[in-house]
C-alpha positions, 0 to 999 in steps of 0.5 A: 460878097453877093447878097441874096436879099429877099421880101415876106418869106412866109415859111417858104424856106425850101422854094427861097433856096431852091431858087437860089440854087437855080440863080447859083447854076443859071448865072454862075454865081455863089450867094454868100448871105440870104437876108429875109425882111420878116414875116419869116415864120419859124413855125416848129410844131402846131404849137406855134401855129397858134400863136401866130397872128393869122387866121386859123384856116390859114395856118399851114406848118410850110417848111421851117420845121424841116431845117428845125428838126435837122431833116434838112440843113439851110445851104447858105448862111440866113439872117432874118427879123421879125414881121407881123406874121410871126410865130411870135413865141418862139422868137420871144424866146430870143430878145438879142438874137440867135440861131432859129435852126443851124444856119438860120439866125434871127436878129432879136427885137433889134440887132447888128452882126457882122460877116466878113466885116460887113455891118448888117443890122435890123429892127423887128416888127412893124410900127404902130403908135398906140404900142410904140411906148410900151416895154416888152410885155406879152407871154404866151398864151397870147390873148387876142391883143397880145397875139398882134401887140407882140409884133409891133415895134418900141421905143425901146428898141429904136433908142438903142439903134439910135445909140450906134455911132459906127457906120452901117452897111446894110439895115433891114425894117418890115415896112417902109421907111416913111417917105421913101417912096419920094426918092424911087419911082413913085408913079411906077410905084402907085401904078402897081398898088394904086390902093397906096395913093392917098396914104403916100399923097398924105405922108402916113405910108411907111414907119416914122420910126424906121424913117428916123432910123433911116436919117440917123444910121445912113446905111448903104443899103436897107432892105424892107418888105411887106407891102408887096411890090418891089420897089427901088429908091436912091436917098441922099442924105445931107452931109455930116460935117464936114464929111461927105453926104451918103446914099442909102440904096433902098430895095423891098421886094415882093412875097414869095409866089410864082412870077413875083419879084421876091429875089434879088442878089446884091453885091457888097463890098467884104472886108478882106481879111475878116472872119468867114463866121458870123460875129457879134459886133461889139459896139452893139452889145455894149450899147445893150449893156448899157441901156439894160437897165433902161428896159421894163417887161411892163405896158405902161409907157416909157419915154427914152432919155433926154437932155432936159434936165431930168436926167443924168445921163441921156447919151448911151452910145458906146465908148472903146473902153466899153466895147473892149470890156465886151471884147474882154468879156467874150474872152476875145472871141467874137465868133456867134457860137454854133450853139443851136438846141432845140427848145420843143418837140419839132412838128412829125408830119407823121403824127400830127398832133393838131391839139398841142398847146403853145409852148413857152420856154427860156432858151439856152441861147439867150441865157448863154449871152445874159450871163456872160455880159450881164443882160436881163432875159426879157422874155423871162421877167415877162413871164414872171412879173408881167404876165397877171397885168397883160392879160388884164389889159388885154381881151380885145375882140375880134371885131377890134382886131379887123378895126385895128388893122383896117383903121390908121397906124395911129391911136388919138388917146396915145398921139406919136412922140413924132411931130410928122405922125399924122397916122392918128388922123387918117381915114383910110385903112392902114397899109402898114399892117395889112389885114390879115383876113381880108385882101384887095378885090382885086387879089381874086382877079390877080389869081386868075391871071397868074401874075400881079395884076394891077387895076387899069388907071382910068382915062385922065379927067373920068372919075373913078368911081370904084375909088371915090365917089364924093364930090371932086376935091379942090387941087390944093388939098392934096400934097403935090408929090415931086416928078417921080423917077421913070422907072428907067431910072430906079430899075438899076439903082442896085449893083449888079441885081439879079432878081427872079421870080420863082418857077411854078413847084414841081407839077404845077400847070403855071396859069401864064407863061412857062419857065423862069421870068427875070427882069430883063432891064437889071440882068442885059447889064451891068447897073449904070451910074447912080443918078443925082436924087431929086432932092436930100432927105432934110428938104421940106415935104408937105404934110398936107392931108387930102381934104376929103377921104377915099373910101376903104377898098375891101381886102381879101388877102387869101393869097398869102396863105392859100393851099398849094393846090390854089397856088398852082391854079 
């Protein structure tokens, strides 16, 4: 089946399936699936504007509210995860998943479905060490650390991903698994984002988390986003066993803006014979069974359960027994009920209501699953119990908010439970979670030639004095990358792609050429043979930071969320 995979969809629901109509026309191909890697925001009203983690003169209702209400309906079948620009009350809402709209399913903190027998699981959020070990604390109204603290990734979460035993056909993350990027094109990638240098250099570029997640599941495609680039990689993995090793193809596309790779269609082997729904996939939800008592609403730390003798059981992974008692449990019916309610008053461009508070409500869907396998609503207890202690914990200011972000991944107080997590000691800002009110300078210069721009690579030998103005650094102390792939190499890494980049809206003077540019390379053929990766995921990397730091490069990162009419300029 073709898989229509895109990057941060920022509530850009109409301009994504407008696309997709136009590829569907263009190549004569029917997309089967849109998956979306986070930053989806499902914003319904003006309610759940205020708490998503953006400025507010940035909050703009964009089109979600359209397929909410019912006044248009998703044309193909949508799977999404959470990024770090959520309206992050309405996906607490849903904790294991659910229908967002009909057509548009989001994956909860974590999840697996399958459709057409294909295993599509996801992780959302982004990964930041200081939360990492916290439960599932936040309620709105979200303070100012809970609105950000909302969105970051657990341990929690991870463990139970760790638990999955079957195979996984595709997996989608918000940011980059650490380390990914020494499998694709690294040079072509630092090219496009050069401010990305010294965090891939020192190895604190992407979620330690995600990497983990990456060597334990060992999909045949993961998807990722929010860095803003499209990005391919080809990872070999060691063999298991005595079982042959596997590859993982990697994608992360662009945002969706005219003239960006945000849109590539995938094709994916279905399974024929499966159902033409979406399906629960039973080795998931009886690991969720499992852990359910494991999980607390609460921000003190949580350690996962080990094999160190305190514990008397640290293996919940599911056995037949258990997936069949799900099965059971479902009456035999694994189909994902179309069982979509609205939960508030959808947004009425008609009667804008700019006052209205946040809402927070159970929703029937998640009291639906709960009661029928016996999970505990987390969004509820946070609610009831928890509510009090995190606003106490809470009230940082904004002036905390820009460190955070600006800051590493880490926090020193509260080191990583991963030995290779060097987040804690870098200098530089954190590319993982990029600032919400600012953006790279070089974003205005990007606006002005219509396309993304990349900052010129100085002559080899000059200094780069916008970069870095310390004294030269000895060699040593940086990491040596390995010879990066030529960008021949990892333009086809994925069978049969056809990415486009969105046409100008209806009306607008595009800044640089008229019509639709494609990736030539990717659409003249079909993709050639998978190469040989450099080296398998278990070899060693250096972890060496560099000696001195480069200074931070101000961000102003207007674009993601510019008026129309900036857009067209």
């Amino acid at each position: 089946m073709k898989i229509a995979v895109e990057g941060c969809c920022h509530g850009e629901l109409d301009k994504i399936y407008e696309t997709i109509g136009y590829l569907e026309r263009k190549e004569d191909v029917k997309v089967d699936l849109l998956l979306c890697c986070g930053d989806f925001q499902a914003v319904r009203n003006e309610g759940d504007m205020k708490c998503m983690a953006v400025p507010a003169k940035y909050r703009q209702m964009q089109t979600f509210y359209k397929y909410y209400s019912g006044e248009k309906k998703a044309p193909v079948l949508t799977i999404f995860i959470g990024g770090n620009h959520e309206a992050s009350n309405h996906l607490q809402e849903l904790p294991y998943g659910g229908w967002v709209a009909p057509n548009i399913y989001y994956l909860g903190y974590a999840g697996v479905v399958r459709y057409k027998g294909v295993r599509i699981g996801g992780l959302s959020g982004i990964f930041k060490s200081h939360d990492y070990r916290k439960g599932h604390y936040e309620f709105p109204p979200y303070n100012h650390e809970t609105l950000r603290s909302v969105y970051h990734v657990r341990n929690s979460d991870v463990f139970k991903l760790k638990q999955i035993r079957m195979p996984v056909d595709v997996f989608m993350t918000h940011d980059w698994p650490r380390g990914i990027y020494h499998y694709g094109s690294t040079d072509e990638l630092l090219r496009k984002k050069r401010f990305l240098r010294e965090e891939v250099e020192s190895g604190t570029l992407g979620s330690p988390a995600a990497a983990d997640l990456l060597q334990h599941l060992q999909p045949s495609y993961w998807f990722s986003a929010h860095l803003h680039v499209k990005f391919a990689a080809l990872m070999q993995h060691e063999a298991k066993g005595n079982t042959s090793p596997k590859t993982t193809k990697f994608l992360s596309l662009d945002k969706c803006l005219p003239y960006r790779d945000f849109l590539q269609i995938v094709e994916v082997a279905d399974r024929p014979g499966s159902s033409e729904q979406l399906e629960y996939d039973p080795e998931w939800l009886a690991i969720l069974k499992a852990t359910d008592h494991l999980q607390k609403p609460s921000p003190s730390m949580w350690h996962p359960p080990e094999n160190n003798g305190l514990h008397t059981r640290w293996d919940y992974s599911a056995s037949e027994v258990a997936m069949m008692e799900v099965v059971s449990e479902l009456n035999g019916e694994l189909s994902i009920p179309e069982n979509f309610s609205q939960t508030v008053p959808p947004y009425d461009p008609t009667r804008p209501q700019p006052n209205t508070a946040p809402a927070y409500s159970t929703n029937p869907q998640t009291t639906e699953l709960c009661a029928t396998l016996g999970l505990t609503d987390m969004y509820v207890l946070a609610g009831q119990g928890w509510r009090g202690a995190a606003a106490e914990e809470g009230g940082a200011t904004e002036e905390e908010e820009d460190d955070e972000d600006n800051q590493s991944t880490g926090s020193v107080e509260e080191p990583s439970e991963y030995p290779t997590d060097t987040s804690g000691l870098s200098s530089s800002y954190n590319p993982d979670e990029i600032t919400i009110e600012d953006e790279w300078e070089e974003e205005g210069e990007e606006e002005e030639r219509g396309s993304d721009a990349v900052v010129p690579e100085a002559p080899d030998g000059a200094r780069d004095s916008d970069r870095d103005s310390s004294p030269p650094r000895e060699a040593a102390g940086r990491l040596i990358l390995p010879p990066p792939r030529t960008e021949s190499e990892t333009e086809d890494l994925l069978p049969s792609p056809l990415a486009l980049r969105l046409p100008p809206p209806s009306g607008s003077t595009p800044s640089s050429s008229t019509g639709l540019s494609q990736t030539s390379s990717e659409e003249e053929g079909s993709a050639p043979p998978a190469r040989v990766p450099k080296r398998c995921s278990g070899e060693a990397k250096g972890t060496q930071s560099p000696s001195g730091g480069t200074p931070r490069i101000k961000r102003r990162n207007q674009s993601i969320y510019t008026a129309a009419e900036d857009e067209e300029s």
